[in-house]
Backbone as a ProteinNet text record, in pm:
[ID]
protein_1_A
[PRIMARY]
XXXXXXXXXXXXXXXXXXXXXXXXXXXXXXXXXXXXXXXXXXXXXXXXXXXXXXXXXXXXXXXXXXXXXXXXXXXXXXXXXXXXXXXXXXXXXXXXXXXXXXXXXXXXXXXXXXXXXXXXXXXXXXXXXXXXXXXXXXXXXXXXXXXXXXXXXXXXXXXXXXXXXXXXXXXXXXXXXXXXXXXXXXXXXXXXXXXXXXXXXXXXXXXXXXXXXXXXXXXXXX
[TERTIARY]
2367.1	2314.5	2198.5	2200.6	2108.9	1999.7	1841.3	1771.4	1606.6	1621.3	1531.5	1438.6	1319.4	1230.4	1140.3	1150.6	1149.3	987.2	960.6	835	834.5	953.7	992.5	923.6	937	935	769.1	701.4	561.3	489.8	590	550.7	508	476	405.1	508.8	643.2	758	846.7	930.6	1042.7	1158.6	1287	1327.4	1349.4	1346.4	1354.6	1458.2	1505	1580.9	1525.4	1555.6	1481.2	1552.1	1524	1568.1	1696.1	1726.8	1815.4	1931.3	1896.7	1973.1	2064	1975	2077.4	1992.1	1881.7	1776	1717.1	1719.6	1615.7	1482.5	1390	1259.8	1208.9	1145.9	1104	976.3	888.7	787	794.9	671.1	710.9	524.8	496.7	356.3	352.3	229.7	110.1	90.2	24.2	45.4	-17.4	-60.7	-110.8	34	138.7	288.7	265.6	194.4	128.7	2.1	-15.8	-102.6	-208.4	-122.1	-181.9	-245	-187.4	-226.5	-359.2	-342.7	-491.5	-568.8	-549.2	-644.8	-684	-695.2	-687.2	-816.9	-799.6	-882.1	-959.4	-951.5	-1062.7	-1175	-1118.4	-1193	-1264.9	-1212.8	-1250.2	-1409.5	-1370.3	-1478.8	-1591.3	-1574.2	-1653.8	-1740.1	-1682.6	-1753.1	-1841.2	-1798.8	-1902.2	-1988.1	-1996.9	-2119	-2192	-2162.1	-2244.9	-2274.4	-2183.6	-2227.5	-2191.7	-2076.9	-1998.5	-1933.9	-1923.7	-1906.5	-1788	-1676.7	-1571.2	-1680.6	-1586.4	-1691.3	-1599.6	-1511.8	-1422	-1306	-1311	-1260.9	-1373.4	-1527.6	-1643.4	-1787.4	-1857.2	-1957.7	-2025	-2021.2	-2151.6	-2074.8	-1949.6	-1872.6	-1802.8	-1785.1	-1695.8	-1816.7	-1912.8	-2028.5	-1995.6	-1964.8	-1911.3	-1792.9	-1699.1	-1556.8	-1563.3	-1635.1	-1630.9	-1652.9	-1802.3	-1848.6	-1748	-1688	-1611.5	-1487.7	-1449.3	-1301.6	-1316	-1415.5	-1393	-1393.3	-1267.8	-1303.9	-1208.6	-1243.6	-1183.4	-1023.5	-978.2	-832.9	-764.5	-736.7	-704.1	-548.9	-490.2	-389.5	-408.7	-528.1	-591.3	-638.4	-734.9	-810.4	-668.8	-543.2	-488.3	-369.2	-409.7	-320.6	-446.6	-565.7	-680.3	-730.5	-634.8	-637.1	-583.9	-466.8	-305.2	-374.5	-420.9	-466.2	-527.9	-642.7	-750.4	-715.5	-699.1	-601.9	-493.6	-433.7	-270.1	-332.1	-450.7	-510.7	-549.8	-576	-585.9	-471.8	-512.9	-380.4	-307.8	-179.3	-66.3	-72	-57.9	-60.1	4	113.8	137.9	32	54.8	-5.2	3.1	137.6	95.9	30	71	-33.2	-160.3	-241.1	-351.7	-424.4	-348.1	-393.3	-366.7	-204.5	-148.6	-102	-57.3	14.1	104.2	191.1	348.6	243.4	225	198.9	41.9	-80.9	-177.8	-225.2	-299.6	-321.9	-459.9	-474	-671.4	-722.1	-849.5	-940.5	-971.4	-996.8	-1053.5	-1116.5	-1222.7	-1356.7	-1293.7	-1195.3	-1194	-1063.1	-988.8	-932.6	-980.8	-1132.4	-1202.9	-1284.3	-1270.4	-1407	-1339.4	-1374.6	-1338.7	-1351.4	-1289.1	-1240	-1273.5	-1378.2	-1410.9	-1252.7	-1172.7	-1032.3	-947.3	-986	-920.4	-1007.7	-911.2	-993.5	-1135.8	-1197	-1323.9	-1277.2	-1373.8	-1320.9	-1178	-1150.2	-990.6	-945.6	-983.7	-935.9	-792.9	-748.3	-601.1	-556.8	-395.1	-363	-273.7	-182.4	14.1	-25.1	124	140.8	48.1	62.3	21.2	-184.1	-204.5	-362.2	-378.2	-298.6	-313.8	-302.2	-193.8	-183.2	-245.5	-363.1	-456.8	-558.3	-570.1	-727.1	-695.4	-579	-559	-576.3	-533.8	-543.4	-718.2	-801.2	-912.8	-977.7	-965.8	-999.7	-999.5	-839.5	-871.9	-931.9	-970.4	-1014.3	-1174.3	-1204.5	-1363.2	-1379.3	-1254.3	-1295.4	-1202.6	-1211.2	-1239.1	-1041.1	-980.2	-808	-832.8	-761.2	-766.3	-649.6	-652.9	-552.5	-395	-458.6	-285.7	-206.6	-248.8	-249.4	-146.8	-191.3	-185.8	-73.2	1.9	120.1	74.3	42.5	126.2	297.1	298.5	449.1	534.8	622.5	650.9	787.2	898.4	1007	1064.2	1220	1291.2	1339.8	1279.4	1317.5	1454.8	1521.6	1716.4	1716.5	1676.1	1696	1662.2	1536.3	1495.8	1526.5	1551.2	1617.3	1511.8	1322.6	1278.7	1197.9	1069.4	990.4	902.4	838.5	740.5	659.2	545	429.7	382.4	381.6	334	243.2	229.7	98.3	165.4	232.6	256.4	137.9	135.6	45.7	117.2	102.3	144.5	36.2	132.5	67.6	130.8	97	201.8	342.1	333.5	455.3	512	514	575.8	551.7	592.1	508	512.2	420.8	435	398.8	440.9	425.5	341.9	259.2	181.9	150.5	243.5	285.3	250.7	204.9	184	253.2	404.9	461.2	540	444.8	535.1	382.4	368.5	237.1	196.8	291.7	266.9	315.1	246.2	252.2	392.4	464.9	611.7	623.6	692.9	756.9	833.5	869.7	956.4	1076.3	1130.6	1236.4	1318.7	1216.1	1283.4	1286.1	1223.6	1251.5	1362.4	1447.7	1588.8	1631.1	1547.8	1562.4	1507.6	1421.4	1367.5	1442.5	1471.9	1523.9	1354	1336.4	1283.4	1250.3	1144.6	1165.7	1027.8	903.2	832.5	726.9	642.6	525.9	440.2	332.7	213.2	64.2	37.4	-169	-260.9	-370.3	-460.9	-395.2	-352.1	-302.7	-117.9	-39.3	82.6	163.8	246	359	539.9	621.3	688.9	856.1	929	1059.1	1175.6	1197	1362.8	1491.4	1572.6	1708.4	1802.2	1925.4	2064.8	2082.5	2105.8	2185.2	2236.3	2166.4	2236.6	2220.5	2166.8	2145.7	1981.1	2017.2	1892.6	1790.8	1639.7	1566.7	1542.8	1479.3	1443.4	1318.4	1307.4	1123.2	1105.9	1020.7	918.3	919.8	915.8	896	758.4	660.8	555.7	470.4	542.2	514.7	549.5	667.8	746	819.4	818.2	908	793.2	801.1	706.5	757.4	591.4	573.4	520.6	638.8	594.5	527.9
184.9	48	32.9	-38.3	-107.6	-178.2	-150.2	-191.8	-189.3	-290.1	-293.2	-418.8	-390.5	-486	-592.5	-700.6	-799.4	-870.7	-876.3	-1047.1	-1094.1	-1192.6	-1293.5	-1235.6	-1175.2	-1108.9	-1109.4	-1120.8	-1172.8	-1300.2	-1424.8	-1526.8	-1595.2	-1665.4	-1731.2	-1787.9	-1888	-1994.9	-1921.6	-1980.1	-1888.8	-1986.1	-1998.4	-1840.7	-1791.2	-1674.2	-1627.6	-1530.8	-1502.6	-1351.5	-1225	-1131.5	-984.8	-920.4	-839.9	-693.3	-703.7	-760.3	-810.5	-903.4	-968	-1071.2	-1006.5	-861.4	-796	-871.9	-929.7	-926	-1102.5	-1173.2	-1280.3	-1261.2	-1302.4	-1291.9	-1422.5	-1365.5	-1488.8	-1465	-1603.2	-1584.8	-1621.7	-1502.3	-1481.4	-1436.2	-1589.9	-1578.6	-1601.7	-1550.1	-1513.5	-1372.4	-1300.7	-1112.3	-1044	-1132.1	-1092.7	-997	-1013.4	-928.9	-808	-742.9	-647.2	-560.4	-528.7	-489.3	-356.7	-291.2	-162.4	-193.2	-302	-363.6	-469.3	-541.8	-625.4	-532.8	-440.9	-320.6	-251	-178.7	-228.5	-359.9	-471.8	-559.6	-545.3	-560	-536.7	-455.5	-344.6	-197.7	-185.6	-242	-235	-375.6	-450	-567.4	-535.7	-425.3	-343.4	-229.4	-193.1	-94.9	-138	-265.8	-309.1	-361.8	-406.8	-458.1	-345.5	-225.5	-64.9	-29.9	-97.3	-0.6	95	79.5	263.3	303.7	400.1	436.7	550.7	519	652.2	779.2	879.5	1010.2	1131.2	1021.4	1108	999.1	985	1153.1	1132.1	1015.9	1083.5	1119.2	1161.6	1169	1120.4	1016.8	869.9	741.3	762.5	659	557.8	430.1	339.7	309.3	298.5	287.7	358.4	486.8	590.1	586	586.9	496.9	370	272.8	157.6	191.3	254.1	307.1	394.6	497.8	567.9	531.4	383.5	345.7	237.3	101.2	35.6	20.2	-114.4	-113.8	-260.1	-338.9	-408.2	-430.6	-285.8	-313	-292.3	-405	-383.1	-295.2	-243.6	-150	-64.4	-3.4	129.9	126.9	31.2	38.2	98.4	10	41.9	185.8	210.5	363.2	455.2	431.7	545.5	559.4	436.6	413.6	515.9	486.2	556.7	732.8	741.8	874.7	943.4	887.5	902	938	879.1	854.4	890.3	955	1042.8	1162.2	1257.7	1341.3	1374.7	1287.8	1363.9	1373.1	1486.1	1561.6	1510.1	1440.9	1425.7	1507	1506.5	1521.7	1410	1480.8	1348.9	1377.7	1202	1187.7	1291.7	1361.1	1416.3	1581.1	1600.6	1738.3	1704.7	1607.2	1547.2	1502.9	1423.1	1384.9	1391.9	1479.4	1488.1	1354.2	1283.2	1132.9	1141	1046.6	1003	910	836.2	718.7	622.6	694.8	637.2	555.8	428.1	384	367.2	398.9	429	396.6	344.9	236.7	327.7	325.1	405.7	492.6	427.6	549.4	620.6	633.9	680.2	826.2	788	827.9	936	907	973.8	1081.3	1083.2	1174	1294.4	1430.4	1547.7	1588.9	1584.5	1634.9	1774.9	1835.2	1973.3	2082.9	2001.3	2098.4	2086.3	2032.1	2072.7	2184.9	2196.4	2289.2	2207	2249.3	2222.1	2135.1	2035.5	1966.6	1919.2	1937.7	1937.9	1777.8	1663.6	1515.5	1486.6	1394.2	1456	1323.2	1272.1	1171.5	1094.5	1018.7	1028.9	881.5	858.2	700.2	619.2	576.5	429.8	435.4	558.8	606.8	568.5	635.8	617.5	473.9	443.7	281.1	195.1	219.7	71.3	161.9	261.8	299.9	259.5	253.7	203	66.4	-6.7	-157.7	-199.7	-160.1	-206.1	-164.6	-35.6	-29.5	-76.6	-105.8	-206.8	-363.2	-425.9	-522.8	-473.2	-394.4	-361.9	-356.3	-345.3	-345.5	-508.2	-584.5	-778	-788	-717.3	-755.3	-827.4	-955.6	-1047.6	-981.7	-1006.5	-978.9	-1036.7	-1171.5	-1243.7	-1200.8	-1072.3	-945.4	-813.1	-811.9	-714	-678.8	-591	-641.8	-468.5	-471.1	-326.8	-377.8	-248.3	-267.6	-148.3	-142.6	-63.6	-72.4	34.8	70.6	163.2	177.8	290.5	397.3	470.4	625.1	657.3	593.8	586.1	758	795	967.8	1084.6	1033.2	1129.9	1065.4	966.8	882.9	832.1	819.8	765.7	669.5	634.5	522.4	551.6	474.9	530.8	387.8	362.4	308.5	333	216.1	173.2	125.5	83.6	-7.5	-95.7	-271.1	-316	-383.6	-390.3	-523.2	-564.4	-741.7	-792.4	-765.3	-774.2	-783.5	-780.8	-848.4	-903.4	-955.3	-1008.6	-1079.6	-977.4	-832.2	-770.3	-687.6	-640	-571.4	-433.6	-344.7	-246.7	-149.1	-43.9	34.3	146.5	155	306.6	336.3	482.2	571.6	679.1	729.9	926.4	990.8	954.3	1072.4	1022.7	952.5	933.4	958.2	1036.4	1029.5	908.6	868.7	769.5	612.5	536.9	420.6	352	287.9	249.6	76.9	13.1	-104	-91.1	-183	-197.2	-155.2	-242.2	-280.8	-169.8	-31.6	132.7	198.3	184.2	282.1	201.8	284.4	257.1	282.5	422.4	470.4	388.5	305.2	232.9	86.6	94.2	-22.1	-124.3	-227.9	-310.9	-359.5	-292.3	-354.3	-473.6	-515.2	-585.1	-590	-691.6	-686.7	-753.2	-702.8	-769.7	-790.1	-887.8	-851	-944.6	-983.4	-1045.1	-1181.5	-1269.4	-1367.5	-1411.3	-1310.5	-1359.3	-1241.8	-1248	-1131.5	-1135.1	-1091.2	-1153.5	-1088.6	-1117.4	-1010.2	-999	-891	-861.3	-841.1	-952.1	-988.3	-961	-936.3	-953.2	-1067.8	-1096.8	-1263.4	-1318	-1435.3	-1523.4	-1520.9	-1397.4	-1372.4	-1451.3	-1426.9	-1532.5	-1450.4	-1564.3	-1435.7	-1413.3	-1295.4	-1243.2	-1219.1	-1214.7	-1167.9	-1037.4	-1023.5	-852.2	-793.5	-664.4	-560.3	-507.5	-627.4	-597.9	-438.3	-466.7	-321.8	-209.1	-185.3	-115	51	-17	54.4	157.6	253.5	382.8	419.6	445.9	476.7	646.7	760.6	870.9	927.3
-486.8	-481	-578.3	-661.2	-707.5	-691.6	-699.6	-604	-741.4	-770.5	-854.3	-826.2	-788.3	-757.6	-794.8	-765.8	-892.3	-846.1	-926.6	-899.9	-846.6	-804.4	-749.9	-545.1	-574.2	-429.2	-340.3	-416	-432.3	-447.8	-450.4	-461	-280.5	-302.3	-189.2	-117.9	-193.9	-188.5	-80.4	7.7	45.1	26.8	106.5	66	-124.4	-139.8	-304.9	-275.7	-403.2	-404.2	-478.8	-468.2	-543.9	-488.5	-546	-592.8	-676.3	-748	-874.2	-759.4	-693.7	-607.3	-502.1	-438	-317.1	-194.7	-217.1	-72.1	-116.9	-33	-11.8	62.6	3.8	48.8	90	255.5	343.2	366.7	342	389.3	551.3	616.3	723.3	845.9	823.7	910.3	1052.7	1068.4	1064	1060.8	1008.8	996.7	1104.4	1247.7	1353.9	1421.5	1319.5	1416.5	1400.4	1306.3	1266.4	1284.3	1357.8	1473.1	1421.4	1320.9	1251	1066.3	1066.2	942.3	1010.2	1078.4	1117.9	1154.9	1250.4	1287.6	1186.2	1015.5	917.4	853.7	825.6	803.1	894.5	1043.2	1136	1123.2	1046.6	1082.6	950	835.9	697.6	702	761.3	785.9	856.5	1005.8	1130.6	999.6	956.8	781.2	729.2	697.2	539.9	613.8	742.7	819.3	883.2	871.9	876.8	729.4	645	501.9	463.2	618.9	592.6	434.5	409.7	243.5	215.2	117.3	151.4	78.8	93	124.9	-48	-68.8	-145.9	-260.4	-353.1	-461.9	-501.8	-486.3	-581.2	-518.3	-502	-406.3	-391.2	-489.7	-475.5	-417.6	-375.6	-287.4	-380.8	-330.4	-405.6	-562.9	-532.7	-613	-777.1	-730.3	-843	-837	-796.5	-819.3	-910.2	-871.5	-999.3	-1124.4	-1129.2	-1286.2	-1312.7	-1277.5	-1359	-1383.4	-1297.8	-1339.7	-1372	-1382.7	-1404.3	-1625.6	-1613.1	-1750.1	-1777.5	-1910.2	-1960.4	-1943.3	-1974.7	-1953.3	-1817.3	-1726.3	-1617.7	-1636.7	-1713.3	-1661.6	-1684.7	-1723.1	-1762.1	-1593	-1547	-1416.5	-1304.1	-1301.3	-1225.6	-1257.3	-1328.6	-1375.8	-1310	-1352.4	-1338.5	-1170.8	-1092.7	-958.5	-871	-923.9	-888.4	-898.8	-1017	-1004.2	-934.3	-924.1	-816.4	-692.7	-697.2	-507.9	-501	-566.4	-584.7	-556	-585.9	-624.9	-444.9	-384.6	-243.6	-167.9	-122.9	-53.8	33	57	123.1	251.9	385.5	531.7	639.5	683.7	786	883	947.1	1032.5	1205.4	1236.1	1335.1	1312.2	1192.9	1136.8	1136.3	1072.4	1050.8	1190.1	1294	1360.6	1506.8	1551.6	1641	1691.7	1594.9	1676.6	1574.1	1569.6	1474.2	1393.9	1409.9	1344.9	1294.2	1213	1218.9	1112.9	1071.7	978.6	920.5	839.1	811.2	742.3	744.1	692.2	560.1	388.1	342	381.6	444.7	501.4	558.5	682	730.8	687.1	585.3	464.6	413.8	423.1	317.3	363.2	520.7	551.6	589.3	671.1	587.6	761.1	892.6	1002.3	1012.6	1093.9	1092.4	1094	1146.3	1182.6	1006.8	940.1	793.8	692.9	596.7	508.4	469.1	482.5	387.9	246.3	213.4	72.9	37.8	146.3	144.4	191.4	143.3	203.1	224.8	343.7	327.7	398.5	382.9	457.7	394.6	466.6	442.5	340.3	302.6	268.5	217.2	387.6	400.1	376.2	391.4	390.6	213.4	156.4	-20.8	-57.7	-8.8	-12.5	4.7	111.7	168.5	120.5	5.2	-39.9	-160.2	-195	-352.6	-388.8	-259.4	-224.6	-229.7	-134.4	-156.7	-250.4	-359.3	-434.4	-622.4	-583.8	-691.6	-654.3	-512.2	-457.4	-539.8	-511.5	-584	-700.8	-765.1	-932.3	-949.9	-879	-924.8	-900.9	-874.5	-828.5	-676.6	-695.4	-559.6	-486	-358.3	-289.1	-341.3	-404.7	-428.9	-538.7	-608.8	-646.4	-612.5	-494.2	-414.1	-309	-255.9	-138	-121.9	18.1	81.7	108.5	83.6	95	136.8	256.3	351.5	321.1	298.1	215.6	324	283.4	359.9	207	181.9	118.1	69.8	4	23.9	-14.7	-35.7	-53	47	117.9	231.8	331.3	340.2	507.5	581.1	507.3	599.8	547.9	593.3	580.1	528.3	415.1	308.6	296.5	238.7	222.8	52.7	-15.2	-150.8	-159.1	-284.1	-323.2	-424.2	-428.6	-536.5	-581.6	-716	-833.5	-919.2	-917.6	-979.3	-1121.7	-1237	-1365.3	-1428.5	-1544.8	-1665.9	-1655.3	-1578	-1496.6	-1473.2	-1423.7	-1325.9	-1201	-1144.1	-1075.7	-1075.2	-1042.4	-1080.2	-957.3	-963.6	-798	-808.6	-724.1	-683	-585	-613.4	-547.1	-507.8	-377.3	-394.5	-356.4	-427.6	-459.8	-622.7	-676.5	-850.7	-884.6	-984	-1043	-1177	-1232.9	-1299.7	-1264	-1322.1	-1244.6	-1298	-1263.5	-1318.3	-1231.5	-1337.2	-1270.4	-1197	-1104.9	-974	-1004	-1083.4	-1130.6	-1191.1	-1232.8	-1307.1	-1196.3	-1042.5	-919.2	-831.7	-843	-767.5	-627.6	-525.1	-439.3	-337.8	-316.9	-241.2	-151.9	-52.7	55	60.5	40.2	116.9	263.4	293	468.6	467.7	413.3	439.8	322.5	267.5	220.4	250.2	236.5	323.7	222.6	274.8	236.4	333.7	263.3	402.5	495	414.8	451.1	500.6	420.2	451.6	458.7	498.4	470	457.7	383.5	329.4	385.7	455.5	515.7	402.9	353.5	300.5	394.2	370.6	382.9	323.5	369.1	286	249.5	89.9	92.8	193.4	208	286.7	446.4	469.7	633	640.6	753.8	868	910.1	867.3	927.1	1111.9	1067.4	1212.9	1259.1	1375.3	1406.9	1376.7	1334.6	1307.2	1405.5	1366.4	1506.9	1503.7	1456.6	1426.4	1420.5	1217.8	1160.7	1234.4	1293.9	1359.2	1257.3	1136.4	1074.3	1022.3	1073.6	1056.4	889.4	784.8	705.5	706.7	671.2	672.5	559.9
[MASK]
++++++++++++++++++++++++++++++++++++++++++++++++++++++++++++++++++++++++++++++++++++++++++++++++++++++++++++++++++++++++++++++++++++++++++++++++++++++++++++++++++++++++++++++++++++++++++++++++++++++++++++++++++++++++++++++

């Protein structure tokens, strides 16, 4: 199957089609169906009113994250993103945390659990994904920008967690497990199950089928 991910899929309008016209995209509010994604904004908002600060990849926090990544060319910023944050170590969540399923605020991403190695920052998916997300939010990328975006794996059989940006009229994906940043539209293995950001979130369909209610963020990102 053919599964190449288009722009279109990011627009605000519904219904659209994407992924080269296998899936219609519905907009599909309010993102309160989503319970681990608002918990998420909740917890990221409960932060900045402490001042809380991530603890990692630089030691002077997001602060030294901007200066050393920010720059003129925003696809340099979002390649030098992808890196950054590709660079900490991968851990599922029930190794990491003894549960199936957890979702984590940067900070909390970032801080260093007496039960891991030392220096050792660690954490699945959807953890890389919503640190890659607010961090290009800090170097001036708006959310309407931005989509987490929660996928089924057509190769390993399960549920995985991205980061899309729109730019230059396409969009482009980052990933921790592709080390370079690539358009939608050249990664083929990926099913569509949802995209999201602060305000809306968007469901993939088969042509022509009807939508359905959310299993609010149900579909576990390993």
């Amino acid at each position: 199957m053919k599964a190449g991910l288009l722009l279109l899929f990011f627009c605000a309008v519904a219904p659209l089609l994407g992924w080269d016209g296998e899936y219609q995209v519905v907009q599909q509010d309010p993102i309160g169906k989503f319970p681990k994604w608002t918990g998420i904004l909740a917890g990221v908002e409960e932060e900045l009113s402490k001042k809380a600060d991530i603890q990692a990849p630089y030691a002077g926090g997001w602060a030294d994250f901007i200066s050393k990544t920010q720059s003129a060319d925003r696809l340099a910023m979002i390649k030098k993103t992808n890196e950054t944050f590709n660079s900490m170590r991968y851990v599922p969540d029930q190794k990491n945390w003894g549960v199936p399923d957890l979702w984590n605020t940067p900070v909390q991403f970032t801080q260093n659990p007496d039960y891991l190695i030392s220096g050792r920052i660690s954490g699945d998916c959807e953890d890389h994904a919503i640190a890659k997300y607010y961090a290009l939010q800090k170097l001036g990328f708006t959310q309407d920008e931005l989509r987490i975006l929660v996928v089924k794996d057509l190769n390993l059989g399960v549920g995985h967690c991205i980061l899309g940006v729109i730019y230059g009229g396409q969009c482009l994906i980052l990933d921790n497990q592709i080390k370079s940043v690539w358009p939608a539209t050249q990664i083929q293995h990926y099913k569509p199950i949802y995209a999201i950001n602060e305000t809306h979130w968007w469901q993939f369909l088969p042509k022509g089928a009807a939508a359905a209610p959310a299993a609010g963020g149900a579909e576990q990102a390993d």
